[in-house]
C-alpha positions in Angstrom: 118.3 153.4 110.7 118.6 149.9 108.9 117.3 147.0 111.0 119.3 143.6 111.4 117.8 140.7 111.2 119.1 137.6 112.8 118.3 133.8 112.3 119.5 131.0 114.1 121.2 128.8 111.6 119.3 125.3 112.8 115.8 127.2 112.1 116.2 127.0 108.9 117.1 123.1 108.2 119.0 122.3 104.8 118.6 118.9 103.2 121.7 117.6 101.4 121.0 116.2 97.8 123.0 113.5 97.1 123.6 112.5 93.2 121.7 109.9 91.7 122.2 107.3 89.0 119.3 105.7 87.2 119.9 102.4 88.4 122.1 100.7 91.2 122.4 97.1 90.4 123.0 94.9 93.3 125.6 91.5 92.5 124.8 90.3 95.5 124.7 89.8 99.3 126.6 86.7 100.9 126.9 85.2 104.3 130.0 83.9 106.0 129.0 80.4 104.9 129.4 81.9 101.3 133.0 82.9 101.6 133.9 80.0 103.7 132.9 77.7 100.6 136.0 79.4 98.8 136.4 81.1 95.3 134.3 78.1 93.4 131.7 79.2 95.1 131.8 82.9 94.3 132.5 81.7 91.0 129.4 80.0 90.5 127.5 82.9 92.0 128.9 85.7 89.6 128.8 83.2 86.5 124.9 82.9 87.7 125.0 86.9 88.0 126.3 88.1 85.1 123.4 87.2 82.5 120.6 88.6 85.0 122.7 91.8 85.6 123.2 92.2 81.9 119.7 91.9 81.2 119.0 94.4 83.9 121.1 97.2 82.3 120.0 96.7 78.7 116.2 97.6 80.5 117.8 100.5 82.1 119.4 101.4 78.7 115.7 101.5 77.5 114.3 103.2 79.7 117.0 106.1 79.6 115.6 106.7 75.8 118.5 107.2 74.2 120.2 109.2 76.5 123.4 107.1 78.1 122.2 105.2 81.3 123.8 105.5 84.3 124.3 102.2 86.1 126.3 101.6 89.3 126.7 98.2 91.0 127.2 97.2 94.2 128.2 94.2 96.7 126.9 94.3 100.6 128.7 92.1 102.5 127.5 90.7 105.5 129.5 91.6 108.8 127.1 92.0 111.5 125.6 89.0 112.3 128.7 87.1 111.9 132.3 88.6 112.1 134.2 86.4 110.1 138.1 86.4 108.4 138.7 90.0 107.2 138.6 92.2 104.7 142.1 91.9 103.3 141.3 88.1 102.9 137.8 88.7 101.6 137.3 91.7 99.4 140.3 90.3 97.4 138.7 86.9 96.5 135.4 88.5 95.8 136.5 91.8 93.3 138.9 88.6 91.5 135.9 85.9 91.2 133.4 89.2 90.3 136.3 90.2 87.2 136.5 86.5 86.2 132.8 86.6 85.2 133.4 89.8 83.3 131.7 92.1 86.2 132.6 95.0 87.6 131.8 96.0 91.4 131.9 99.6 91.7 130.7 99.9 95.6 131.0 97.8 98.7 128.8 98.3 101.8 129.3 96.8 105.2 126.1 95.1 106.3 126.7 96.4 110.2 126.6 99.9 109.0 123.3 100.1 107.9 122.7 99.4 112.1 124.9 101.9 112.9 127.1 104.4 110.6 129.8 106.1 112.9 128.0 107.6 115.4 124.6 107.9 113.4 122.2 104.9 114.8 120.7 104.7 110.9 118.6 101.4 112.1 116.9 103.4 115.1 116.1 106.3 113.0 114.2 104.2 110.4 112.2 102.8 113.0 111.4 106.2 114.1 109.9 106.8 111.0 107.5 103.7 110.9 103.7 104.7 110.5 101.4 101.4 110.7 98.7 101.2 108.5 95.7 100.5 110.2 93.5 97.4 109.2 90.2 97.9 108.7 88.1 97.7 111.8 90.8 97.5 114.0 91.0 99.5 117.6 94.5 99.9 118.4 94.3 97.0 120.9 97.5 95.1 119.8 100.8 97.4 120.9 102.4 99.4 118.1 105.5 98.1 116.1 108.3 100.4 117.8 107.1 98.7 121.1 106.3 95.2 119.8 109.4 94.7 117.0 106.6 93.5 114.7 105.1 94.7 111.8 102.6 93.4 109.5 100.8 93.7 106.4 97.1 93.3 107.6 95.0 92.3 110.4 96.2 89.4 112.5 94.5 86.1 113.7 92.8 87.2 116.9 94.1 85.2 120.2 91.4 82.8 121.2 91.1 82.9 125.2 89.7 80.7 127.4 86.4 81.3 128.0 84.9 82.5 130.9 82.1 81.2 133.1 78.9 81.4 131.3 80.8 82.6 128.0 81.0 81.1 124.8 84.9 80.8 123.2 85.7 83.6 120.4 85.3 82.1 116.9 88.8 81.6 115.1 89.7 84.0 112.6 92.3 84.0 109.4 94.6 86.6 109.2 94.0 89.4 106.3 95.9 91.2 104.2 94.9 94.6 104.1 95.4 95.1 100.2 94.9 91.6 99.3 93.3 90.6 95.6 90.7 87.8 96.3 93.6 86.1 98.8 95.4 87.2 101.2 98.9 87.0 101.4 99.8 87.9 105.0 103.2 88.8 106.4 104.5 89.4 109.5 107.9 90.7 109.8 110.4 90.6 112.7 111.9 94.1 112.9 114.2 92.9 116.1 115.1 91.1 119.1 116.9 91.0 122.2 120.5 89.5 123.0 120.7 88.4 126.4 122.8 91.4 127.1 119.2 93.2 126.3 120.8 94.9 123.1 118.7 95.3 119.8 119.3 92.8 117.3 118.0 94.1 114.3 116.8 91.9 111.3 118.3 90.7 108.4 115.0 92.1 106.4 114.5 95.2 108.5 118.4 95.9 107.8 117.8 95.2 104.2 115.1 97.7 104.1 117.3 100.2 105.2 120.2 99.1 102.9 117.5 99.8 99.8 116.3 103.4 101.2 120.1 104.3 101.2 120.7 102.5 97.7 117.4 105.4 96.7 119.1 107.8 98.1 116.2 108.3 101.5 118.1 108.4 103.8 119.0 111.8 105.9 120.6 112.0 109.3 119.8 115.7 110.5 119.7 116.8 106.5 123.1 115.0 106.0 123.1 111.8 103.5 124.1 108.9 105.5 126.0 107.2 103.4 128.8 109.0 101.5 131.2 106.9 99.6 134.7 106.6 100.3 137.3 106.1 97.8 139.2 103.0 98.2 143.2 103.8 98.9 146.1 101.0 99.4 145.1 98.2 100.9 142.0 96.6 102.6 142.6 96.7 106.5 142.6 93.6 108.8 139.5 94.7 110.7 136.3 95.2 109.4 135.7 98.6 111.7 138.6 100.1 110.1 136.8 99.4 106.4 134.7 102.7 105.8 130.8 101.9 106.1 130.7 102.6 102.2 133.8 101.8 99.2 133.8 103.4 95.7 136.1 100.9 94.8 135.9 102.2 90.6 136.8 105.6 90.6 134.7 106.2 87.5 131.8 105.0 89.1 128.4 106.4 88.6 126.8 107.7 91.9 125.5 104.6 94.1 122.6 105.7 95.0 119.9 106.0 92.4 115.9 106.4 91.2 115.5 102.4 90.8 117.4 99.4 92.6 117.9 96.0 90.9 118.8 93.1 93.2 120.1 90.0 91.4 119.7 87.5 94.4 120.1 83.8 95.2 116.0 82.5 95.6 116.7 81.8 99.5 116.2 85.5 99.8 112.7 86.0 98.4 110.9 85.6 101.9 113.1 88.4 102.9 112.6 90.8 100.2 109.2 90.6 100.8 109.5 91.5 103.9 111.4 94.2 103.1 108.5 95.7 101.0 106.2 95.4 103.6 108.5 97.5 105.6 109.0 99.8 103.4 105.2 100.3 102.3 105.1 101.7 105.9 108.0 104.0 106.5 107.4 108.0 106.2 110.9 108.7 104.1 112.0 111.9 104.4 109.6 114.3 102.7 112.8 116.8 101.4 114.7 113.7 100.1 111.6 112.3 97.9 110.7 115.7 96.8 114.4 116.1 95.4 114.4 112.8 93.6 110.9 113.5 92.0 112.3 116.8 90.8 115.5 115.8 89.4 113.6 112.8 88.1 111.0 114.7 86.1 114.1 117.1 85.0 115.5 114.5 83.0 112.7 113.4 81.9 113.1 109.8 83.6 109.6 108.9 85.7 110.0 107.4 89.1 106.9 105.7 90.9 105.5 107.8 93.9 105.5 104.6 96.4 109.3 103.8 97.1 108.3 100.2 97.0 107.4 100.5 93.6 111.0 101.4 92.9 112.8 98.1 93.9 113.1 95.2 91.3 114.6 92.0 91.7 116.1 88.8 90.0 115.7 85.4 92.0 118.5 82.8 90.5 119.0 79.5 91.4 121.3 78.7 94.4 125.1 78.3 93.3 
């Protein structure tokens, strides 16, 4: 007699690989107040772009050795703290001021969806995944960020109470980096807050975080890939829900996520990237998603740094 063997299916959990380019290259991330200044505007953001961007894919070039690098861009448009015109009046004026400066944008992402993808509460699950790192000496007396919506980079200054009878007042303290080099630069980043409705309102740097994981290609939703690009078809709808949460508007495109990010960003977003790094320096990715990138990686030949932070570059030009 033979024996059968049978396996529940969800015991043995499969995680998608998704295909990666060397580089995505952000062109940017505008507010409402962006697109409300009209097409000069834009035009004077791409026109500051396009050497930055160009510089950025000669060093990927470089570092492919020889071998053809592959580059895609991408544009995130912001939709979820402000809802604002539409996309058929938007995308439009952006893809025509992006071509006038000679660049090409081969994705576009919808801010709102790196909250919430479909039904997959992406925001919520990358919370899930935040470990701390404990300063040293401290004793776990300040709540943890998943309860707080905080999250910092190093001890904070201790709250100085009143003193009690017969007690002398607590000495102030400076806050401390925890891998500061002779000075501390300490950060403390608001993950979220509440509307009045008591719903999450997750932050413009905690959102960005997420937006870079997905632009490594990090993120998993039960082993799926969060984010799979949809080709664009006809054209852009009146609502923003009915635009998919990611747009392969170049159907030659190389894949949008990739091993390295490059964000060519106006300079009023440098306090927010750096809040983004500190968020990221504390998220546990998804062990089977960074062990496929590392292998592919070392397979071409193409080295990767171990913390994901390490793999985010930026350019900070001047304001349009």
């Amino acid at each position: 007699m033979t024996e059968a063997v049978f396996r529940e299916t969800t015991a043995e959990p499969r995680t998608q690989a998704v295909p990666l380019s060397h580089l995505s290259l952000e062109l940017g991330h505008l507010y409402m107040e962006d697109f409300e200044a009209g097409p000069e505007h834009l035009r004077r953001h791409f026109a500051r772009v396009r050497p930055w961007a160009e510089a950025a894919r000669a060093f990927a070039a470089d570092r492919a050795g020889g071998r053809r690098a592959r580059i895609s861009t991408c544009f995130l448009i912001d939709d979820y703290f402000t809802r604002f015109a539409s996309p058929a009046e938007v995308v439009p004026m952006l893809l025509a001021e992006a071509e006038r400066a000679g660049l090409a944008v081969d994705y576009l992402a919808r801010e709102s969806c790196c909250a919430v993808s479909g039904k997959v509460p992406v925001a919520e699950a990358v919370a899930g995944r935040l470990v701390e790192e404990p300063p040293p000496g401290s004793y776990g007396h300040r709540p943890p960020a998943a309860q707080t919506g905080w999250l910092a980079n190093g001890v904070r200054s201790p709250t100085v109470r009143a003193p009690q009878a017969m007690r002398k007042a607590a000495a102030w303290e400076p806050p401390r980096e925890t891998a500061a080099r002779r000075h501390s630069v300490f950060l403390d980043v608001e993950l979220w807050n509440e509307t009045p409705e008591g719903e999450r309102l997750w932050s413009c740097p905690f959102l960005a975080a997420v937006w870079q994981l997905a632009r490594l290609g990090l993120l998993r939703h039960q082993g799926e890939a969060v984010f799979d690009p949809r080709p664009h078809t006809g054209a852009f709808p009146d609502d923003w829900d009915d635009l998919p949460p990611l747009v392969r508007l170049n159907p030659r495109a190389d894949p949008f996520a990739a091993y390295r990010t490059c964000s060519v960003l106006p300079s009023r977003f440098l306090p927010v990237e750096h809040a983004v790094r500190v968020v990221l320096d504390q998220t546990d990715v998804d062990r089977d998603a960074l062990r496929q990138v590392a292998e592919r990686s070392a397979g071409e030949g193409v080295p990767v740094p171990g913390p994901v932070a390490d793999r985010v570059s930026y350019v900070f030009c001047e304001e349009t």
